[in-house]
C-alpha positions in Angstrom: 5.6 18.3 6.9 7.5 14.6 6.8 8.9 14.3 10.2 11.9 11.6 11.3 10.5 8.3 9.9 11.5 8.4 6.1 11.3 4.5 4.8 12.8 4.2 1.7 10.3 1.9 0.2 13.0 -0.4 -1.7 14.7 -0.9 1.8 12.0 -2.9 3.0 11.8 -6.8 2.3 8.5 -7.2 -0.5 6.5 -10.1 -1.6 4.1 -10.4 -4.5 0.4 -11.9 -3.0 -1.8 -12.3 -6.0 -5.3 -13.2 -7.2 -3.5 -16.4 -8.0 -4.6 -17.5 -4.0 -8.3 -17.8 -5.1 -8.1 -18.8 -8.7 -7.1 -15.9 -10.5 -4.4 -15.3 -12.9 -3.1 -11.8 -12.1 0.7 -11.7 -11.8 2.8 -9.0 -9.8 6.5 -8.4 -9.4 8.5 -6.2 -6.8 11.8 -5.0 -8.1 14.2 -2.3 -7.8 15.1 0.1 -10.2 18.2 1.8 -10.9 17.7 4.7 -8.8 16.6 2.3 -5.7 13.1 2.9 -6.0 10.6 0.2 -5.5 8.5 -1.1 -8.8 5.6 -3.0 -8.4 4.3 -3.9 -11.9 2.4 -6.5 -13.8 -0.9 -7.5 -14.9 -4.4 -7.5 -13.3 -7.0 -10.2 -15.1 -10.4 -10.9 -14.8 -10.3 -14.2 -15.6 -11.3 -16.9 -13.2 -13.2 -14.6 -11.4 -9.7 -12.5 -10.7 -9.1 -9.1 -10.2 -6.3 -7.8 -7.8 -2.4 -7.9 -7.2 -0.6 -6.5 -4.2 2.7 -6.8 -2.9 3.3 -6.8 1.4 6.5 -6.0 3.2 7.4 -8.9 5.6 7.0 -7.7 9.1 8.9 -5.3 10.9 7.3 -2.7 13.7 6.9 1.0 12.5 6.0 3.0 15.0 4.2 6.1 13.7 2.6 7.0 17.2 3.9 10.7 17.1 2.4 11.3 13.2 -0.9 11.8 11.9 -1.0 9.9 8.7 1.7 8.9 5.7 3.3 10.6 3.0 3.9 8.8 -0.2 6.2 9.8 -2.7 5.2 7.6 -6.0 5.2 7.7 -9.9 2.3 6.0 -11.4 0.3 5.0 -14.6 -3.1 6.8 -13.8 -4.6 3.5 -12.3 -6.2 4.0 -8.4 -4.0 2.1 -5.7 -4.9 1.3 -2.1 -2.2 1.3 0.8 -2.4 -1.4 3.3 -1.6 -1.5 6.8 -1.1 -4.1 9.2 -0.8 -2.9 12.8 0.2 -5.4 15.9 -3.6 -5.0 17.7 -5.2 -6.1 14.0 -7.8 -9.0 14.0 -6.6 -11.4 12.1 -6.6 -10.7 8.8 -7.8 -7.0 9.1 -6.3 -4.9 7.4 -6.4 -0.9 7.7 -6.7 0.3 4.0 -6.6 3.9 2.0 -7.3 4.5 -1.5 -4.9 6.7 -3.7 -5.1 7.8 -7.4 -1.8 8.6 -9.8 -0.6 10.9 -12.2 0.8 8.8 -15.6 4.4 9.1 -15.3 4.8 12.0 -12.5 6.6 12.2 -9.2 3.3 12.5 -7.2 3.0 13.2 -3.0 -0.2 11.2 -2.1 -1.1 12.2 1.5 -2.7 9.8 3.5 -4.3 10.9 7.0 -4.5 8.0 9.3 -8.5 8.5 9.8 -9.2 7.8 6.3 -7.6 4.3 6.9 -11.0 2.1 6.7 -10.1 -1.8 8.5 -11.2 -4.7 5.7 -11.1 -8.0 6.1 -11.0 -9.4 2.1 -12.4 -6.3 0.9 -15.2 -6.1 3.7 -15.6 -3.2 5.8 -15.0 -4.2 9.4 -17.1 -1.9 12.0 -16.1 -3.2 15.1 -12.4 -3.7 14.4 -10.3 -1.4 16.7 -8.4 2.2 15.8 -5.2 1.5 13.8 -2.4 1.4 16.3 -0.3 3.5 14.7 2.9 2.7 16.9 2.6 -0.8 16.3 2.9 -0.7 12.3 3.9 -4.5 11.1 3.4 -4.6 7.1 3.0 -1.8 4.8 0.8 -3.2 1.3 0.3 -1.6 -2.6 -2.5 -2.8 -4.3 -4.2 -2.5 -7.7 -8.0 -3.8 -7.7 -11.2 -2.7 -8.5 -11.8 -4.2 -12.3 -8.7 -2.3 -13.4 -7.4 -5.0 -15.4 -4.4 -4.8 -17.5 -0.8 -4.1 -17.5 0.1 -1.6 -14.4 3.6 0.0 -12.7 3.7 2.1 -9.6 6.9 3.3 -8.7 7.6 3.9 -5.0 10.2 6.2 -3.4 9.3 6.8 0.0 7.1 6.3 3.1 7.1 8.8 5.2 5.2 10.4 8.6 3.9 13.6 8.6 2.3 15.2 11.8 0.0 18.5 11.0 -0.3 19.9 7.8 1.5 17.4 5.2 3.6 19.8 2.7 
């Protein structure tokens, strides 16, 4: 069941933060599309020893405290995503990540319980990084990785807490 916080996903401030850092030549965009829904498309290559491109909100405290994980409400191409979190007691660079799959062009709900959120630090798992601090939520991140090259488009409508059993 979503509870009070409801983020639009377009109403947050997005940047594109691409393989491009390390060499590669993947390219992302954020946009917004008609109905106010965030797109994050592009292209993922595996040139130059590429292979990701993500998009971050700039940073603005969440607090999630009173929920047990997020609801997503997304259209998709079929490719596997990962959502990103970065809370205020994160090591630098850590990152609290959760792997998603969509459905080609359907409205999907992707449940995500806050324990299945793994900390990473460039991909690596973490082990003594802290719990995520769910009220302290600073950037929320999409990402397309794992040798799925090629064009890509998810399509974000909301974020959302749910406490108990998501709907």
């Amino acid at each position: 069941m979503a509870l009070p916080i409801s983020l639009p996903a377009a109403a947050l401030q997005w940047q594109s933060i691409d393989d491009s850092v390390m060499g590669g030549v993947s390219a992302s965009r954020v946009s917004r599309s008609a109905a106010g829904t965030l797109v994050f498309s592009g292209n993922v290559s595996l040139e130059n020893n590429g292979g990701f491109a993500s998009i971050r909100s700039m940073p603005a405290v969440v607090d999630f405290s009173a929920h047990d994980g997020i609801v997503l409400r997304v259209r998709g191409d079929g490719k596997r995503y990962l959502l990103n979190l970065r809370a205020g007691n994160s090591p630098e660079g850590v990152q609290y990540r959760a792997p998603f799959a969509t459905s080609a062009g359907q409205w999907i709900e992707i449940v995500l319980p806050f324990a299945g959120f793994e900390p990473r630090w460039r991909g690596r798992l973490v082990a003594d990084a802290p719990a995520l601090d769910r009220g302290l939520i600073l950037t929320f991140g999409l990402m397309v990785s794992d040798r799925q090259s090629g064009d890509f488009m998810l399509e974000i409508d909301t974020i959302a807490g749910f406490s108990g059993a998501a709907s």
